[in-house]
KEKE-3310 file (N, C-alpha, C; in steps of 0.2 Angstrom, whole numbers, plus 5000, padded with zeros to 4 digits):
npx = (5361:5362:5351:5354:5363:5358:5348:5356:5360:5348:5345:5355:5355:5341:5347:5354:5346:5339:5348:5352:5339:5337:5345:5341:5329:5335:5342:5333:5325:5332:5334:5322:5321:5332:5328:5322:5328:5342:5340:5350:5365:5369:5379:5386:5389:5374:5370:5364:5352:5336:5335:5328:5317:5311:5299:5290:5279:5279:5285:5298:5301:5310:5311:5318:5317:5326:5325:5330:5321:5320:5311:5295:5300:5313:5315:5316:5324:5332:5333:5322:5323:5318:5311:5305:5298:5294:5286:5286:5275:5272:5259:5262:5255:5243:5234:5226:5237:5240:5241:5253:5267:5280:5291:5302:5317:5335:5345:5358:5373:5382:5390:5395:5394:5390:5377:5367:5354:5341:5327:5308:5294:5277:5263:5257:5244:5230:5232:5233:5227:5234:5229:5229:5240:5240:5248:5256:5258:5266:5265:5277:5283:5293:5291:5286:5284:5293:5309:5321:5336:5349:5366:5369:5375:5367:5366:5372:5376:5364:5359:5345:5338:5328:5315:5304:5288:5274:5258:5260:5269:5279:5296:5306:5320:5325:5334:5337:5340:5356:5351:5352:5353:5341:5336:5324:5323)
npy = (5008:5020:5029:5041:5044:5048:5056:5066:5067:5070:5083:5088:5088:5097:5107:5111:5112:5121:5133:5134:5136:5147:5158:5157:5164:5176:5180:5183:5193:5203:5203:5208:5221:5227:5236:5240:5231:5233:5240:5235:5240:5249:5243:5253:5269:5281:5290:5306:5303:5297:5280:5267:5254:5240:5229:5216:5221:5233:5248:5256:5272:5284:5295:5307:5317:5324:5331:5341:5347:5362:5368:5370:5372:5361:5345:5335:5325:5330:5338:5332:5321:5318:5310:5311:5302:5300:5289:5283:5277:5266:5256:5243:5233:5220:5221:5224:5229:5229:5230:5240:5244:5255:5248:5249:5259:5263:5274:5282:5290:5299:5294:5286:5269:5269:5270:5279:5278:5266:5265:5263:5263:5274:5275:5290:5295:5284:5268:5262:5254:5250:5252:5245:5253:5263:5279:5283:5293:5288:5294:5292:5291:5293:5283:5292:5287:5287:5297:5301:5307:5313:5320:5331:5340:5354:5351:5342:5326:5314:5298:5287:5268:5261:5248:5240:5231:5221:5214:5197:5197:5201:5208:5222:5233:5249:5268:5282:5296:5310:5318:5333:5336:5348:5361:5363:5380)
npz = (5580:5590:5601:5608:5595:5585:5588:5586:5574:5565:5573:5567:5552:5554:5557:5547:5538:5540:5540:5526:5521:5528:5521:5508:5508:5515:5504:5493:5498:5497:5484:5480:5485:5479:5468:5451:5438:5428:5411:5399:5393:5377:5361:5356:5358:5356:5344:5334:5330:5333:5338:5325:5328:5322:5323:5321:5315:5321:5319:5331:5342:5351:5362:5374:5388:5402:5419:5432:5448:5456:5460:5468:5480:5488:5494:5507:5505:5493:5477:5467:5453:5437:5424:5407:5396:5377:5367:5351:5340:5327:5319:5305:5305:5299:5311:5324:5340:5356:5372:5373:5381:5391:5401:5407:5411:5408:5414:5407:5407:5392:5380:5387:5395:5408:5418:5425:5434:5435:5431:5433:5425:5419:5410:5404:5407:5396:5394:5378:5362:5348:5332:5315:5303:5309:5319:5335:5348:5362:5380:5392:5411:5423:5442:5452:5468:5474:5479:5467:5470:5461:5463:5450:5437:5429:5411:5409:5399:5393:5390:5387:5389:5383:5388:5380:5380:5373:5365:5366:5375:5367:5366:5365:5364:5366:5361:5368:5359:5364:5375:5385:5403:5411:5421:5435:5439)
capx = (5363:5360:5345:5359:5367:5350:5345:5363:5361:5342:5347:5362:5351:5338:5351:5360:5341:5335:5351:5349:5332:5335:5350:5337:5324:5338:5345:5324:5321:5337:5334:5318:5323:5336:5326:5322:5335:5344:5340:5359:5369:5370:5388:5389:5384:5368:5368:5361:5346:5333:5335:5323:5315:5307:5297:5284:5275:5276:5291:5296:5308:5309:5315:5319:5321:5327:5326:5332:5316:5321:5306:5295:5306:5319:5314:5324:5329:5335:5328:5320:5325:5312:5311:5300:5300:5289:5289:5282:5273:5268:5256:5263:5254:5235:5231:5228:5242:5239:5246:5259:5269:5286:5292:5307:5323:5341:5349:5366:5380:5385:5400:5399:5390:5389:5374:5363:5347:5336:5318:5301:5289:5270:5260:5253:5238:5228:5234:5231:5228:5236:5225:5234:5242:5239:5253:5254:5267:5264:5271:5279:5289:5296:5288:5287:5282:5301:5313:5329:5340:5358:5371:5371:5378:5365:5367:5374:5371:5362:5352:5339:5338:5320:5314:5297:5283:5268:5255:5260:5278:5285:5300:5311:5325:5323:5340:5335:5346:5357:5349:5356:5347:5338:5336:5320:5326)
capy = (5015:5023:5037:5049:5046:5046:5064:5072:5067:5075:5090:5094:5089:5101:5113:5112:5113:5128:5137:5134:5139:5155:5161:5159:5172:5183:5181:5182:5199:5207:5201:5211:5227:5231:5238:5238:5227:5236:5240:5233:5248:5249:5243:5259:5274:5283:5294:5312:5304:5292:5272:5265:5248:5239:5222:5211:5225:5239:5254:5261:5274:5285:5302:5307:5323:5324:5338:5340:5350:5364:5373:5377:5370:5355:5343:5334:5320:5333:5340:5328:5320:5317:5310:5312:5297:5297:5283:5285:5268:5265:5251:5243:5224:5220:5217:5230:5229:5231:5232:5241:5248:5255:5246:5255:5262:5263:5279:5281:5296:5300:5293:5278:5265:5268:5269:5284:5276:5262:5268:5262:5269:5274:5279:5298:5295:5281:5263:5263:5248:5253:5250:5244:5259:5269:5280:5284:5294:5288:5296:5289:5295:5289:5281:5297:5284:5290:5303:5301:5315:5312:5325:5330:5346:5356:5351:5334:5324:5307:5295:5281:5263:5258:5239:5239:5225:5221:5208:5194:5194:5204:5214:5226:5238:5259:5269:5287:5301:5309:5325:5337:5339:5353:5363:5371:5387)
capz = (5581:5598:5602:5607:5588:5579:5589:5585:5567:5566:5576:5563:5548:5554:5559:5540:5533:5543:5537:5520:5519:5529:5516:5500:5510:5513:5497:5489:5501:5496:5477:5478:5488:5476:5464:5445:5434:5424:5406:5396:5388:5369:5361:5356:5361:5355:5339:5337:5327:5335:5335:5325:5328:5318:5326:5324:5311:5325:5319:5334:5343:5357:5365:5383:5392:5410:5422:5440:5450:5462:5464:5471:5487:5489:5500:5514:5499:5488:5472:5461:5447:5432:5414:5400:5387:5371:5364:5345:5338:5321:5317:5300:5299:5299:5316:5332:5345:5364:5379:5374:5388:5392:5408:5413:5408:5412:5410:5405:5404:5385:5378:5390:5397:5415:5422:5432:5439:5432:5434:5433:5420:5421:5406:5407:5400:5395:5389:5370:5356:5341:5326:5308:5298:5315:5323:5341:5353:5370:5386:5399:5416:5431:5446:5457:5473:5478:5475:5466:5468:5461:5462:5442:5434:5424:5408:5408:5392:5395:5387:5390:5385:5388:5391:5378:5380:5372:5365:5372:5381:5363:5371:5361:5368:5364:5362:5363:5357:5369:5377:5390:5409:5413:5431:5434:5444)
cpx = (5359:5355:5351:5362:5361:5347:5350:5362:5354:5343:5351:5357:5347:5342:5353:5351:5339:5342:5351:5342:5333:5341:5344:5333:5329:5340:5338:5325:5326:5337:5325:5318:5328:5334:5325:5329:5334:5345:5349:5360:5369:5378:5391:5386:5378:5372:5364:5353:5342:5334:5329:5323:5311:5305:5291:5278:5275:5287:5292:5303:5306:5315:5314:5323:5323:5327:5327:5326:5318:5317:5299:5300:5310:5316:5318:5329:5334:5330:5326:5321:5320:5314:5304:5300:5293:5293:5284:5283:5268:5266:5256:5259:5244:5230:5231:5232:5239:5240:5252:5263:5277:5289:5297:5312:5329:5344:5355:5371:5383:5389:5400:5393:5390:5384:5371:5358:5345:5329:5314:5298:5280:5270:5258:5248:5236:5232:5230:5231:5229:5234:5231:5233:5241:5244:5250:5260:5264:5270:5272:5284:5289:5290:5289:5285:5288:5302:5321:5332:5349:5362:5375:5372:5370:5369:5371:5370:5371:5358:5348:5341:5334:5319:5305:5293:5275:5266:5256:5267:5283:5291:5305:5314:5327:5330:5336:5342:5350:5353:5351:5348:5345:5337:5330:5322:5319)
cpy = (5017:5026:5041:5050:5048:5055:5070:5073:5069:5081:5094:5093:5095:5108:5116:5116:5121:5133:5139:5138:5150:5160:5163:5163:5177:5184:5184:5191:5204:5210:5206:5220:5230:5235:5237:5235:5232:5235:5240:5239:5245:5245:5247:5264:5279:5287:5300:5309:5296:5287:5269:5258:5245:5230:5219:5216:5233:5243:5257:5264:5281:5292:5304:5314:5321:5332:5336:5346:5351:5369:5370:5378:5363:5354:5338:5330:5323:5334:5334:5326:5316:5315:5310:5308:5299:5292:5280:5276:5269:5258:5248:5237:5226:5221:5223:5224:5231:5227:5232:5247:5248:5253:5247:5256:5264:5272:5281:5288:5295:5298:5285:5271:5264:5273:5274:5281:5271:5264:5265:5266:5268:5277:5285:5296:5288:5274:5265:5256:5254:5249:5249:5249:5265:5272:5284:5287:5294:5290:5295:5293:5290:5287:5288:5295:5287:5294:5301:5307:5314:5321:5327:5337:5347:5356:5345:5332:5318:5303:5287:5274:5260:5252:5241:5234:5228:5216:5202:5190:5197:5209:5216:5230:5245:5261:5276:5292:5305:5317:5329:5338:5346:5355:5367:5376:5389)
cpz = (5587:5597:5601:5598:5583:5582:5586:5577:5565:5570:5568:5558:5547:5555:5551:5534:5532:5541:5532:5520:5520:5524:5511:5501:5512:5505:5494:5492:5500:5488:5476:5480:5482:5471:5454:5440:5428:5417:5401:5393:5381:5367:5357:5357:5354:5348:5341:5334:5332:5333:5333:5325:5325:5320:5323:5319:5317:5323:5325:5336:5348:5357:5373:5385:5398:5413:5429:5443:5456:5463:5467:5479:5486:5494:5503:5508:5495:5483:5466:5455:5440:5426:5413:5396:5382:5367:5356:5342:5330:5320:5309:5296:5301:5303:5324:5337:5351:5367:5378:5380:5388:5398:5413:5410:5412:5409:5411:5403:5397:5384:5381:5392:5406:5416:5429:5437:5432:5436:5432:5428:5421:5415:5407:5402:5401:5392:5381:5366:5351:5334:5318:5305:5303:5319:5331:5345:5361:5376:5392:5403:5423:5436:5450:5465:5477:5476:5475:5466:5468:5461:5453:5440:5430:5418:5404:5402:5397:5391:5390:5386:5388:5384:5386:5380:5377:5369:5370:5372:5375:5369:5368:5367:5362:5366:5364:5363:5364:5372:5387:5398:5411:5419:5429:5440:5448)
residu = (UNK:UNK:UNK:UNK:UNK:UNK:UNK:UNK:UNK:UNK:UNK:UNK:UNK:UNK:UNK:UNK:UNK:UNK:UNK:UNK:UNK:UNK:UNK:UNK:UNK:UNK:UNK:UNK:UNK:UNK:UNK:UNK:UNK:UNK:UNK:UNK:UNK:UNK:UNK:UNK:UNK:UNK:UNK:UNK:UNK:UNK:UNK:UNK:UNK:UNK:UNK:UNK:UNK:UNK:UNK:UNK:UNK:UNK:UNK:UNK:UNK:UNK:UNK:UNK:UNK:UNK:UNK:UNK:UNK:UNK:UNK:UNK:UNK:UNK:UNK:UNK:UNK:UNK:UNK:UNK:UNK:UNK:UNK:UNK:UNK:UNK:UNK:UNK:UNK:UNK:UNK:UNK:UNK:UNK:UNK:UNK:UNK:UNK:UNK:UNK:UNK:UNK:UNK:UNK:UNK:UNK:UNK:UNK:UNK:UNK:UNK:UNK:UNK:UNK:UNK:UNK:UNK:UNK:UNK:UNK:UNK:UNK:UNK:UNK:UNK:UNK:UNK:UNK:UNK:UNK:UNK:UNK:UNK:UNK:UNK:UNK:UNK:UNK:UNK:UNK:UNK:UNK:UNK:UNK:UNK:UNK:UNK:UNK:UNK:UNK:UNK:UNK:UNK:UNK:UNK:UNK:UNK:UNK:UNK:UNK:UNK:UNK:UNK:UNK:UNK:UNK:UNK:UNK:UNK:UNK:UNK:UNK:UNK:UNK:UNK:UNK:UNK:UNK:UNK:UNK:UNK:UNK:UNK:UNK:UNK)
# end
């Protein structure tokens, strides 16, 4: 085989490789940009009464306000949109539980399964170990690093389906009931 055929076939090689490679860091940089993966919708929608869970000795079940926030000003984003989960944990086996944490939630328009925002969750407050026969309502809300501000009627029903974790790598899924958004004025 020639030089010249031996440089053209390491040219394209190099060309075919350097291709490839640069798609799977677009693909990687796009795959983390887009934000938190969405919490699945239920296969039916929500009840007036809380779901309860029941795992691994820990009872659990959840509730969620929303509010869209236009005081004291709006800013250039728009007015901000907020939740509220408590997520109420009873300790039922022999053994203290910790690092339990809510990790984010999708919230979903009533009736159906499509989909408002997937958000981030932070504890208010301290992490907690939950001791055997010990109950706990811990509260979590949105990442406010951003501002989500959707176009949503006062009053809209909605509900959550939050992503739980804890010990090590357990991970349930929270319905809560469906509850109407609020505006602060």
């Amino acid at each position: 085989m020639s030089d010249r055929k031996s440089v053209a076939i390491i040219v394209i090689l190099v060309t075919v490789l350097g291709m490839g490679v640069s798609m799977v860091v677009i693909g990687l940089i796009q795959f983390l940009q887009s934000g938190p993966i969405q919490v699945p919708p239920p296969s039916l929608p929500p009840g007036e009464d809380p779901d309860i869970i029941v795992s691994h000795n820990l009872e659990i079940w959840a509730e969620a306000i929303y509010s869209q926030d236009f005081m004291p000003f709006i800013p250039e984003e728009g007015p901000p949109f907020n939740t509220i989960i408590w997520v109420n944990v009873t300790n039922t086996g022999n053994t203290t539980v910790s690092n339990f944490e809510a990790v984010r939630t999708t919230i979903y328009f009533h009736n159906n399964s499509m989909p408002l925002v997937t958000l981030n969750l932070i504890i208010v407050g301290d992490p907690a170990q939950i001791d055997p026969g010990e109950s706990l309502i811990l509260r979590f809300t949105n990442d406010r690093e951003s501002i989500f501000s959707p176009t949503i009627d006062e009053g809209a029903v909605l509900y959550s389906r939050i992503l739980t974790r804890w010990g090590d790598g357990i991970e349930e899924i929270l319905t809560t009931p469906p509850s109407a958004v609020g505006y602060t004025h």
